[in-house]
N, C-alpha and C positions, 0 to 999 in steps of 0.2 A: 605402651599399651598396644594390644592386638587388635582391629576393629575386628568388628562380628562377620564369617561371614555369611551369605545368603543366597541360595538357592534359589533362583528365578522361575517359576512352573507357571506363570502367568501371561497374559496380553493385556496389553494398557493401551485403548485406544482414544486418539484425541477424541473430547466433546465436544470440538469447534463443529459450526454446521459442514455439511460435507461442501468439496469442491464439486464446481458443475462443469462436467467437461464441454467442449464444443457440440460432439455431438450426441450429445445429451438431449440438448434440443429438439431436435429433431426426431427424439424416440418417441412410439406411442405410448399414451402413459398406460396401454395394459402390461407392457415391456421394460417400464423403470423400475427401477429398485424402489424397498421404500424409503421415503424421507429422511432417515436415520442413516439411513448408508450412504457413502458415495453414489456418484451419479451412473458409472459403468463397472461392469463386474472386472474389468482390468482394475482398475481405480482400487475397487473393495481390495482383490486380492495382493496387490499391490502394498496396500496400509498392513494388512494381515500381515503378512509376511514380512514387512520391513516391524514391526509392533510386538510382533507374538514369540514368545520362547519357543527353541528347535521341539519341545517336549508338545508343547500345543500343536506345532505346523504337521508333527510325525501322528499325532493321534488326530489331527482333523485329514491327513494325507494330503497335505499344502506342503509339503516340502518337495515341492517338484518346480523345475523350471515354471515361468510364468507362463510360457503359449499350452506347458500339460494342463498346468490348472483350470485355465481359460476352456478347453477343451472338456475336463470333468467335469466340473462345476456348473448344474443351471443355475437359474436365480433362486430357486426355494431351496438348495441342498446351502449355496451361498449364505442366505439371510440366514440360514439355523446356526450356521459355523459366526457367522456374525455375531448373534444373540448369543451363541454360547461363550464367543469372546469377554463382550460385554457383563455377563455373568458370570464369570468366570475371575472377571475383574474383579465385582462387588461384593462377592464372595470373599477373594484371596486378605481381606482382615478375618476373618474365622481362619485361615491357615496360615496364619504368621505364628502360632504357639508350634504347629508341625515341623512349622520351618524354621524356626529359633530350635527344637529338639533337635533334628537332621545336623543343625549346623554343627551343635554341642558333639551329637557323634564323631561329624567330620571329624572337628578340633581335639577330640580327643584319639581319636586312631592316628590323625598324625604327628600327634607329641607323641604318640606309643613308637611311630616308626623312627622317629628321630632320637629319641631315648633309646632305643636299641642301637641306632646308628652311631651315635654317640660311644657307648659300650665297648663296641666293638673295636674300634678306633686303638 
């Protein structure tokens, strides 16, 4: 049997509480992130990026080394891409029917290609 396969368009980020970095501490709190996110915007972008599909990082423009991002990114453009991560997650069961159809495509255009390849042989 063939397993299925699957299309990843998503970001799954852990719900453990966020890590608190060193100097974390030390920020004032009109300058932290909120409570939901990691403690520094290295930290966020960091999770993001190690978490989230090429398809997420290219349409939120986090597919760039970490010191560009750091650079783009304030905290309010951060926390949106955050949040949309996050819903993005809770979402991706309504697009598992999308993405079960995509698959079926895939799998069948490449038995098409292989049955000709076959053929030809």
């Amino acid at each position: 049997t063939s397993t299925p396969f699957q299309l990843v368009t998503k970001c799954v980020l852990d719900e453990s509480p966020p890590k608190q970095t060193a100097d974390a501490s030390s920020n004032k709190s009109k300058n932290k992130l909120p409570s939901h996110m990691p403690a520094s915007k290295r930290d966020a972008i960091s999770t993001l990026q190690s978490s989230c599909s090429l398809e997420f990082l290219r349409s939120h423009h986090l597919n760039v080394p970490l010191a560009v991002a750091l650079k783009k990114f304030n905290k309010n453009k951060l926390q949106a891409v955050w949040d949309n991560a996050n819903k993005d997650d809770s979402a991706s069961v309504g697009d598992s029917h999308t993405q079960q159809s995509d698959s079926s495509k895939i799998k069948r255009t490449f038995r098409s290609i292989l049955s000709e390849a076959k053929g030809s042989d």
